[in-house]
PDB file with one MODEL, atoms N, CA, C and O in Angstrom:
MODEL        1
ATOM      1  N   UNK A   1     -14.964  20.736   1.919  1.00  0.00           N
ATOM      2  CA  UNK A   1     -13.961  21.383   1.118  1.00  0.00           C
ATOM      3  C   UNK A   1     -14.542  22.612   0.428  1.00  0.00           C
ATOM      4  O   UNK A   1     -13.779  23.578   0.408  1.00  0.00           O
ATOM      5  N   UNK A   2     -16.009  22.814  -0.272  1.00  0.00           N
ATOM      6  CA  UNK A   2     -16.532  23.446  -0.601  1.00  0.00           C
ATOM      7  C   UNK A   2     -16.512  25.232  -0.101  1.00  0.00           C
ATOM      8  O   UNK A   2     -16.558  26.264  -0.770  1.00  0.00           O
ATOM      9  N   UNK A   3     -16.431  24.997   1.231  1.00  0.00           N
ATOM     10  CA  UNK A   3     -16.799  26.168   2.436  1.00  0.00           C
ATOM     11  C   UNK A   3     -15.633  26.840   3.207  1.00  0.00           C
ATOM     12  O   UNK A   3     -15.601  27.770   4.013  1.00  0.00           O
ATOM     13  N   UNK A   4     -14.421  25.807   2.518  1.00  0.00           N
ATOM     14  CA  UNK A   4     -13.056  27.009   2.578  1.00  0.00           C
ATOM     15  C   UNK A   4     -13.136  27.939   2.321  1.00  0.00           C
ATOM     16  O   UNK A   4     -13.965  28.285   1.478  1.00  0.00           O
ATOM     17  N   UNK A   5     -12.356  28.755   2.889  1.00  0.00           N
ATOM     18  CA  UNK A   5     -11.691  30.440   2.073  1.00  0.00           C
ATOM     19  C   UNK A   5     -10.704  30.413   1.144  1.00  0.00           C
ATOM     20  O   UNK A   5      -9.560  30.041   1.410  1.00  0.00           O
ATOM     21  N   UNK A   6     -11.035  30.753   0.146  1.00  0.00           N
ATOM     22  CA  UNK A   6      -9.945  31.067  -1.360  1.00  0.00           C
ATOM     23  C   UNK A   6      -8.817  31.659  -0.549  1.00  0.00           C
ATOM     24  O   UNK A   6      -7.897  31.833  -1.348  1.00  0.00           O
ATOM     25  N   UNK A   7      -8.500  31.994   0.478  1.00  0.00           N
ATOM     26  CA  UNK A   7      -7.226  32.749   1.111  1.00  0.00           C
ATOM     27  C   UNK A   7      -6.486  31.762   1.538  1.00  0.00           C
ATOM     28  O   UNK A   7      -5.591  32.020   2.343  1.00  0.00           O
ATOM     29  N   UNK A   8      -6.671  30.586   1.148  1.00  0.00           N
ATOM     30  CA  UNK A   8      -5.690  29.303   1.663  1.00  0.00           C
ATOM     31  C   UNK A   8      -4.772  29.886   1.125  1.00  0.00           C
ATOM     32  O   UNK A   8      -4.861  30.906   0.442  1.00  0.00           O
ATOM     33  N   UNK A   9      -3.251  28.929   1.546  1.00  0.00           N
ATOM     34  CA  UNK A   9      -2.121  28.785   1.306  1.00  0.00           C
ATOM     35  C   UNK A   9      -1.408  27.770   0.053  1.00  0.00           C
ATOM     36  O   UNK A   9      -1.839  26.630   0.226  1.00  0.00           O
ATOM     37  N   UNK A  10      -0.893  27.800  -0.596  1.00  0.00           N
ATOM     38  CA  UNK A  10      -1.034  26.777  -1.669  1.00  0.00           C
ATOM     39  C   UNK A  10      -0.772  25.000  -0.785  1.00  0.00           C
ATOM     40  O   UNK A  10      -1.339  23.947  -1.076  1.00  0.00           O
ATOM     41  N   UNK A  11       0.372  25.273   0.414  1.00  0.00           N
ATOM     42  CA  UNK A  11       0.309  24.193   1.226  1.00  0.00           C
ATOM     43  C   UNK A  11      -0.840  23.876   1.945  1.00  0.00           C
ATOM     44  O   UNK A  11      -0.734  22.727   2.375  1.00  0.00           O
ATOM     45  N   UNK A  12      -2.117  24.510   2.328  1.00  0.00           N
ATOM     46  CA  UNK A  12      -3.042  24.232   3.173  1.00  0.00           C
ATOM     47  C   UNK A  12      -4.063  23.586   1.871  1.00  0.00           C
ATOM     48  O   UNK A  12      -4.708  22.557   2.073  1.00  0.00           O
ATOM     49  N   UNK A  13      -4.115  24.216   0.715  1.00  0.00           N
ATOM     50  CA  UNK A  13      -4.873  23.336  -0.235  1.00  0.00           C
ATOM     51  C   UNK A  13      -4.168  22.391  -0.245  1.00  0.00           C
ATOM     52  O   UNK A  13      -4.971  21.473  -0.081  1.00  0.00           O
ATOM     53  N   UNK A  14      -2.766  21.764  -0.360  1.00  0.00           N
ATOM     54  CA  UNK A  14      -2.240  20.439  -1.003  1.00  0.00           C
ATOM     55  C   UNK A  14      -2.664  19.701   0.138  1.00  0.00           C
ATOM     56  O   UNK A  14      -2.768  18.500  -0.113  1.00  0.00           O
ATOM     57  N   UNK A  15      -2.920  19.991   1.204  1.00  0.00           N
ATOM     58  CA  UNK A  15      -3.004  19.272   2.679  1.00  0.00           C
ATOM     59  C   UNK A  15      -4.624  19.019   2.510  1.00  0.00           C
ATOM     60  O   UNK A  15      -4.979  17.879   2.807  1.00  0.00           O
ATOM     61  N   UNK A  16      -5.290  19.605   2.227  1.00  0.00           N
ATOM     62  CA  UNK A  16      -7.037  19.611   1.953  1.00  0.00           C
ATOM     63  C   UNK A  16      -6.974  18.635   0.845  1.00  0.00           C
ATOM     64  O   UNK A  16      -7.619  17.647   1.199  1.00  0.00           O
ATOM     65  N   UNK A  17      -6.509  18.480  -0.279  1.00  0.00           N
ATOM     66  CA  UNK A  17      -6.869  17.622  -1.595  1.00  0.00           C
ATOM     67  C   UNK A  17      -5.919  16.043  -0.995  1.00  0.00           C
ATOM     68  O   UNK A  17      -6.531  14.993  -1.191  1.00  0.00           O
ATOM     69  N   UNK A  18      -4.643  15.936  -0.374  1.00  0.00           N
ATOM     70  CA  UNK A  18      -4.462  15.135  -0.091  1.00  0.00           C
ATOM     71  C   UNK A  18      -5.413  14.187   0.801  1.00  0.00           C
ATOM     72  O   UNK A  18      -5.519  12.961   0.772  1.00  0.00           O
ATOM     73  N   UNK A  19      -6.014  15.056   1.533  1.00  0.00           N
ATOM     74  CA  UNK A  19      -6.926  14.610   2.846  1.00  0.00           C
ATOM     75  C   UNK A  19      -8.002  13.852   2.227  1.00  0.00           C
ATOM     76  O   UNK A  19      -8.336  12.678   2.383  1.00  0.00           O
ATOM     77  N   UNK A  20      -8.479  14.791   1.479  1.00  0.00           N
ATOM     78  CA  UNK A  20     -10.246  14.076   0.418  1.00  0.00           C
ATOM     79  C   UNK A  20      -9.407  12.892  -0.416  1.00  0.00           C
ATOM     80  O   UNK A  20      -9.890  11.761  -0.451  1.00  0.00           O
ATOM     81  N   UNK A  21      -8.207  13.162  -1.050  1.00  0.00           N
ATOM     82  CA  UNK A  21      -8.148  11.790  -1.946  1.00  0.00           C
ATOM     83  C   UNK A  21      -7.767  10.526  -0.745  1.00  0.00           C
ATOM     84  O   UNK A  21      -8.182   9.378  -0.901  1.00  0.00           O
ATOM     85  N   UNK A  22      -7.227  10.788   0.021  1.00  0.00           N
ATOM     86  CA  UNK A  22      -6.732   9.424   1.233  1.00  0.00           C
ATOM     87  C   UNK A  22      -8.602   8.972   1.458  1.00  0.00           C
ATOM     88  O   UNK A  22      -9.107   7.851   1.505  1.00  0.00           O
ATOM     89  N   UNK A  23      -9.175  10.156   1.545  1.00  0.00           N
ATOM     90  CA  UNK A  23     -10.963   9.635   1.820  1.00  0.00           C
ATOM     91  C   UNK A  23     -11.333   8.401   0.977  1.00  0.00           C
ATOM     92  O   UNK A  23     -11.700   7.237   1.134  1.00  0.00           O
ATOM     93  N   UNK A  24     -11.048   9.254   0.023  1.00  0.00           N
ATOM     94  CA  UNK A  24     -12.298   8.803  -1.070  1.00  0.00           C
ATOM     95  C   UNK A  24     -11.354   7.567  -1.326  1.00  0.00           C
ATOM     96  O   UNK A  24     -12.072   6.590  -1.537  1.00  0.00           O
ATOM     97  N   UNK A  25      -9.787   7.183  -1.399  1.00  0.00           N
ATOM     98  CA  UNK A  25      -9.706   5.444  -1.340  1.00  0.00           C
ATOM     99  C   UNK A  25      -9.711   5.007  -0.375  1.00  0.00           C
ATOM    100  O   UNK A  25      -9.061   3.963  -0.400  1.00  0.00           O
ATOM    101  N   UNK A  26     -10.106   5.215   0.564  1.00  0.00           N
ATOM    102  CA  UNK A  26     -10.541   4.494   2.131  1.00  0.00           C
ATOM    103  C   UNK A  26     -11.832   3.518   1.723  1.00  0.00           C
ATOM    104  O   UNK A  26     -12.867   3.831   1.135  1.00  0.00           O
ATOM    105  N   UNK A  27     -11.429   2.295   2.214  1.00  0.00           N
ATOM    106  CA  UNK A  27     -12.380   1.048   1.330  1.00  0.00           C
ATOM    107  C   UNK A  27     -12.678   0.573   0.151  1.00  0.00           C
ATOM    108  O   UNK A  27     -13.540  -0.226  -0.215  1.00  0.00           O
ATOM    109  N   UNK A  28     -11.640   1.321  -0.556  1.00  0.00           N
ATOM    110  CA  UNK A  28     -12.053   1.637  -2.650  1.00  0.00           C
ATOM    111  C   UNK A  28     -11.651  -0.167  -2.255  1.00  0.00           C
ATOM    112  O   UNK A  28     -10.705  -0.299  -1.479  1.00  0.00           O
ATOM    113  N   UNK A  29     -12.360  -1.543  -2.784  1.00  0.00           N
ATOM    114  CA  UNK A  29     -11.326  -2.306  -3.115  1.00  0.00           C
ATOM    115  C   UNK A  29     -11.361  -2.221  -4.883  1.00  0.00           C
ATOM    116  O   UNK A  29     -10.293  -1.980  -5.446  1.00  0.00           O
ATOM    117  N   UNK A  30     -12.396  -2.392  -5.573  1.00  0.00           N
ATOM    118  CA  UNK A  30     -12.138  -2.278  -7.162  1.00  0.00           C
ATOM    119  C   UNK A  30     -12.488  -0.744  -7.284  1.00  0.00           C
ATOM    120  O   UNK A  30     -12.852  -0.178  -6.253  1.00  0.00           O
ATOM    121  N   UNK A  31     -12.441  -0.312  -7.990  1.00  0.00           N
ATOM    122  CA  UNK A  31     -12.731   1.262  -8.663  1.00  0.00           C
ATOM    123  C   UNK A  31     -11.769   2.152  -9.314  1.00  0.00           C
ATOM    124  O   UNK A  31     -10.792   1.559  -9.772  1.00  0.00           O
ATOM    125  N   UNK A  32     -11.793   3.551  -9.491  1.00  0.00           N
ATOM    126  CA  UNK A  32     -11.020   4.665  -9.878  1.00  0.00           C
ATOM    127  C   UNK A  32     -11.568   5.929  -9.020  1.00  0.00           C
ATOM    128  O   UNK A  32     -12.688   6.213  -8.595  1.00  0.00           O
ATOM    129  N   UNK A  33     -10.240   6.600  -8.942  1.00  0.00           N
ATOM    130  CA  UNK A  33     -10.300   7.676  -8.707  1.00  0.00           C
ATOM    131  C   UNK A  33     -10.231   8.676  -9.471  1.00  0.00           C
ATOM    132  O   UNK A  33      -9.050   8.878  -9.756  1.00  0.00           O
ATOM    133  N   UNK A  34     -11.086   9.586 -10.062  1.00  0.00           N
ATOM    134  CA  UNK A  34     -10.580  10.901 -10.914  1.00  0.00           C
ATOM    135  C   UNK A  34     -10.517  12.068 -10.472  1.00  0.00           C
ATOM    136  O   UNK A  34     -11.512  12.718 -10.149  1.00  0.00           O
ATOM    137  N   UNK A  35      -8.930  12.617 -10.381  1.00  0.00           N
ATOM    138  CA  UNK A  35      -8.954  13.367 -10.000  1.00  0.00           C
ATOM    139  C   UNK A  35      -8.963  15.093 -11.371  1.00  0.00           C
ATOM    140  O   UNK A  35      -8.220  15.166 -12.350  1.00  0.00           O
ATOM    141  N   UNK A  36     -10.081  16.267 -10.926  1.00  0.00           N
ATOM    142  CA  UNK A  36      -9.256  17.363 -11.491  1.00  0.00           C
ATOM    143  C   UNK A  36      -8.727  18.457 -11.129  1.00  0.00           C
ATOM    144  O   UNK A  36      -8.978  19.141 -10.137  1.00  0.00           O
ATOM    145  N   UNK A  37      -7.889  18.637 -12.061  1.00  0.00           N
ATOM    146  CA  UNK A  37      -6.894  19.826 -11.515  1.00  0.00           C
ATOM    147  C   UNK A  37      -7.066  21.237 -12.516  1.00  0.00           C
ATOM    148  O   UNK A  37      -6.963  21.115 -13.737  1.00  0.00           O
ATOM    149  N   UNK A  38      -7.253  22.166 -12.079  1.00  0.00           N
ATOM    150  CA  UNK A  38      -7.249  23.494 -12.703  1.00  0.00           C
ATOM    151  C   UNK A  38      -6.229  24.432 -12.308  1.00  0.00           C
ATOM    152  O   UNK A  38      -6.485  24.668 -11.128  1.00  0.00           O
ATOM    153  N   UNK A  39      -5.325  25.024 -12.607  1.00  0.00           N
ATOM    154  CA  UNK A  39      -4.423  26.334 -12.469  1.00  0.00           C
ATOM    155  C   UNK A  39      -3.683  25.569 -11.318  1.00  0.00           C
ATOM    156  O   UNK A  39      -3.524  26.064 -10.202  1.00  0.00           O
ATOM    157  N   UNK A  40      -3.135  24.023 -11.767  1.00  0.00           N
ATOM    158  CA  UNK A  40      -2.514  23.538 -10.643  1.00  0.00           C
ATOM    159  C   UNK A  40      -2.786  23.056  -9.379  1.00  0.00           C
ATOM    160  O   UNK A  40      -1.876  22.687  -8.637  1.00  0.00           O
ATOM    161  N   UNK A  41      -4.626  23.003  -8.875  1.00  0.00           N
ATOM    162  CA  UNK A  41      -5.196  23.104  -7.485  1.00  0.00           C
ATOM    163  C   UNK A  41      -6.139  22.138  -7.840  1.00  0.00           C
ATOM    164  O   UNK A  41      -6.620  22.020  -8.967  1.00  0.00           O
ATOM    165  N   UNK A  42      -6.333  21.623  -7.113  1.00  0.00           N
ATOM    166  CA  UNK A  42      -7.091  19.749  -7.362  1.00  0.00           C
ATOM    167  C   UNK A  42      -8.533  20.370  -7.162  1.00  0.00           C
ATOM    168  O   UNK A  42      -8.707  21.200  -6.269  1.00  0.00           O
ATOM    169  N   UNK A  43      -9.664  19.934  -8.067  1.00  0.00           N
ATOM    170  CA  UNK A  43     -10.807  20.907  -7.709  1.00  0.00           C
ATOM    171  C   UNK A  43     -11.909  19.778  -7.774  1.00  0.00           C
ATOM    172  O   UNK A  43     -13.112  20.039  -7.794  1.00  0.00           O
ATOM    173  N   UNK A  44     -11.564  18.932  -7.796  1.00  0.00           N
ATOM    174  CA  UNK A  44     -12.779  18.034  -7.966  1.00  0.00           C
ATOM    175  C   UNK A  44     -12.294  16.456  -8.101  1.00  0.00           C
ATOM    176  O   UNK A  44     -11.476  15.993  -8.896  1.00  0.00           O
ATOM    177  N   UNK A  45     -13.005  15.821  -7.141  1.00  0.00           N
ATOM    178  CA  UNK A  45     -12.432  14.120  -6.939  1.00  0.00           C
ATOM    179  C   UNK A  45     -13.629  13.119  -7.271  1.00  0.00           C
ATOM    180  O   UNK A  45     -14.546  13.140  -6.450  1.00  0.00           O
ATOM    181  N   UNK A  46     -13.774  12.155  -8.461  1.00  0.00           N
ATOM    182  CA  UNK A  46     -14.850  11.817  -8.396  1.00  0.00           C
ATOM    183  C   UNK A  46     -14.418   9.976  -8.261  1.00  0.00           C
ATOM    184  O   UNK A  46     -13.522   9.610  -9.021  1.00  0.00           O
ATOM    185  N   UNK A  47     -14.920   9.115  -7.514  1.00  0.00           N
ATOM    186  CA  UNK A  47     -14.873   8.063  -6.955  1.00  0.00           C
ATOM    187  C   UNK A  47     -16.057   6.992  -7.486  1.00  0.00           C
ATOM    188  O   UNK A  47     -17.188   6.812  -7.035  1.00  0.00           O
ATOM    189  N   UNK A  48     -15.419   6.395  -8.535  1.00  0.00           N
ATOM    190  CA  UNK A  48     -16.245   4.662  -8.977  1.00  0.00           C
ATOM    191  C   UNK A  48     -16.155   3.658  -8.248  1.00  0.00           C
ATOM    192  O   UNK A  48     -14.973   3.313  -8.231  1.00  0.00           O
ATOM    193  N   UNK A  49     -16.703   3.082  -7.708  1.00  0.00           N
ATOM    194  CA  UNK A  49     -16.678   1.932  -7.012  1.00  0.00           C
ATOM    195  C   UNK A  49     -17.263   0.317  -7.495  1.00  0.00           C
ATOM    196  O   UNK A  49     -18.462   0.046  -7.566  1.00  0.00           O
ATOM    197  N   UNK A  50     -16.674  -0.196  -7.656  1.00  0.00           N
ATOM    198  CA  UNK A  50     -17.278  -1.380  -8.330  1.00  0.00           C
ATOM    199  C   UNK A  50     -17.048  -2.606  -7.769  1.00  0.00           C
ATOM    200  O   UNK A  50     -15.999  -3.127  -7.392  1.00  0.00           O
ATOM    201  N   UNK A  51     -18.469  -3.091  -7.769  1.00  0.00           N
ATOM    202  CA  UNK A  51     -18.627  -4.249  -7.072  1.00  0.00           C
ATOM    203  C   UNK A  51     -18.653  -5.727  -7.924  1.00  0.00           C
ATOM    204  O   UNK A  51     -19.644  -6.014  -8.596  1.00  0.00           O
ATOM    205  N   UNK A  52     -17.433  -6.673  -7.835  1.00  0.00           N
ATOM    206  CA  UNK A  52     -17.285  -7.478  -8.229  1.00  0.00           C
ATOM    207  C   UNK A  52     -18.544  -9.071  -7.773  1.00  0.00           C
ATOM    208  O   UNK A  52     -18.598  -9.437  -6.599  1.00  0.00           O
ATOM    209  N   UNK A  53     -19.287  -9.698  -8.716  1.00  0.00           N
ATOM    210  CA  UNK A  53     -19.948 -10.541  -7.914  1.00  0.00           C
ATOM    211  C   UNK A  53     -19.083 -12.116  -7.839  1.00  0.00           C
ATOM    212  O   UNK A  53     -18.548 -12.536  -8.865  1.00  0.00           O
ATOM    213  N   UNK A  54     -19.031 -12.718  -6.858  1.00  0.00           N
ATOM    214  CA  UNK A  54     -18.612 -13.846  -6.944  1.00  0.00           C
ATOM    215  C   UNK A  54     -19.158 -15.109  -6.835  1.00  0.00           C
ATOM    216  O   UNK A  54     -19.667 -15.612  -5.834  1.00  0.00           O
ATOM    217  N   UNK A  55     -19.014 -15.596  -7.960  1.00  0.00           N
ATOM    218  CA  UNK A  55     -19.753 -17.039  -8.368  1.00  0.00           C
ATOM    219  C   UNK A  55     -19.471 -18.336  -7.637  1.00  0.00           C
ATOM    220  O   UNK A  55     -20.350 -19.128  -7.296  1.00  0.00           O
ATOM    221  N   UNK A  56     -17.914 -18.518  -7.380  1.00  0.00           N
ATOM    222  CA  UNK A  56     -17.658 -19.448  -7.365  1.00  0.00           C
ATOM    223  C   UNK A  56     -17.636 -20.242  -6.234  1.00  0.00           C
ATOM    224  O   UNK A  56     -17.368 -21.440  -6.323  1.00  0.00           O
ATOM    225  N   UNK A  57     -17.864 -19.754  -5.276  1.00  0.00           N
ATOM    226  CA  UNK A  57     -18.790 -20.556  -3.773  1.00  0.00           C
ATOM    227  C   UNK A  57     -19.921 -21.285  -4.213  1.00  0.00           C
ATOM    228  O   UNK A  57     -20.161 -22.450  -3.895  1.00  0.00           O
ATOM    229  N   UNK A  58     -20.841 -20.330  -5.199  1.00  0.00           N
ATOM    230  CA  UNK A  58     -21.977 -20.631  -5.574  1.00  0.00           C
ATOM    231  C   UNK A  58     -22.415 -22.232  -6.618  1.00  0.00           C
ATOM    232  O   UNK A  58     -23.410 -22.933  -6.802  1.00  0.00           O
ATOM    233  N   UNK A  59     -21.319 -22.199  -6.966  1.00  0.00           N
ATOM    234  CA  UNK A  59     -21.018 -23.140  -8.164  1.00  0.00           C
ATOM    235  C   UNK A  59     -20.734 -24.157  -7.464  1.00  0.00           C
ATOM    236  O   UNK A  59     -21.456 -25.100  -7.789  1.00  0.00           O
ATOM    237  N   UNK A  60     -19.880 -24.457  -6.495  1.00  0.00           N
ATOM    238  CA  UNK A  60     -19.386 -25.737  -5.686  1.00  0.00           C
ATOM    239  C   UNK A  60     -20.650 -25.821  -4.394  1.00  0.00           C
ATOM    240  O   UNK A  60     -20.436 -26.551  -3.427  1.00  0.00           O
ATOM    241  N   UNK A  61     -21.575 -25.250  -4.460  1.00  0.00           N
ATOM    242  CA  UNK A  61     -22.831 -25.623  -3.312  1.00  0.00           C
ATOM    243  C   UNK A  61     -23.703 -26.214  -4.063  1.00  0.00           C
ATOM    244  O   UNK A  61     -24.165 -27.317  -3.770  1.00  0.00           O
ATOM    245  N   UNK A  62     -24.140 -25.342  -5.464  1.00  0.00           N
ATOM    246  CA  UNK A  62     -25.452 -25.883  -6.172  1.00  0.00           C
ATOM    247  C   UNK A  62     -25.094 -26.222  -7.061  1.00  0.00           C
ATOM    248  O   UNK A  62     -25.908 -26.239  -7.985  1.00  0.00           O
ATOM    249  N   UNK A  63     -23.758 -26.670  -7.327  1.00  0.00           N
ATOM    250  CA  UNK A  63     -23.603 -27.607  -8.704  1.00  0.00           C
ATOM    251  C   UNK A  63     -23.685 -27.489  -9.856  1.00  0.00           C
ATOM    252  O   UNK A  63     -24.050 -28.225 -10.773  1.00  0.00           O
ATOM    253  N   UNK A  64     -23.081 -25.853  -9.725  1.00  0.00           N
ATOM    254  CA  UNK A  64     -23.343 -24.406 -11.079  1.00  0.00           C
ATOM    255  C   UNK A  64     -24.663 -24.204 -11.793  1.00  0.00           C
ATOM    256  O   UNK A  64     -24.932 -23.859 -12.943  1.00  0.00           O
ATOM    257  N   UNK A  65     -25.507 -24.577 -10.590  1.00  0.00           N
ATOM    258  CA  UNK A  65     -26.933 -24.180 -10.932  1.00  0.00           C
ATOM    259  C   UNK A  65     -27.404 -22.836 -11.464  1.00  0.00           C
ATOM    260  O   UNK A  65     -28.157 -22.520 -12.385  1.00  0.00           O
ATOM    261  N   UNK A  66     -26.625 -22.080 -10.468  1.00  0.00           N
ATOM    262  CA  UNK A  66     -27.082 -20.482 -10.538  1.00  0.00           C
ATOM    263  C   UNK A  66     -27.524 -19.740  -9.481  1.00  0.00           C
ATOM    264  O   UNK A  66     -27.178 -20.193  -8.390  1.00  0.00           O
ATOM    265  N   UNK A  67     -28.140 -18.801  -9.460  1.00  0.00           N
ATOM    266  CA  UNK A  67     -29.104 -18.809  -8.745  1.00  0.00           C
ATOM    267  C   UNK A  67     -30.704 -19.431  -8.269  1.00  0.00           C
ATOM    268  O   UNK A  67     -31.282 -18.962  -7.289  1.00  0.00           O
TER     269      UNK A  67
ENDMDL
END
């Protein structure tokens, strides 16, 4: 996205920022997306991802030992 030409179209940017945000939640399962916008034109997408751990397999094998 970086290495565009500022001579886009305002539709060829909405088509470029749509494209990166469909990216960046491709596999999101927990997280956020932040998106920013300047003079109306999406300029920056930043993507948290967070990984939930799950205990509770763990608990019914070792008898909520732990690890």
């Amino acid at each position: 996205m970086a290495g565009e030409s500022k001579k886009l179209t305002a539709d060829r940017k909405e088509e470029i920022a749509l494209r990166e945000i469909r990216r960046a939640l491709k596999g999101l399962e927990y997280g956020s997306l932040t998106i920013y916008v300047q003079d109306g034109i999406v300029i920056q997408i930043d993507r948290t991802a967070k990984n939930r751990l799950d205990y509770s397999a763990l608990d019914k094998v070792s008898g909520g030992e732990g690890i």
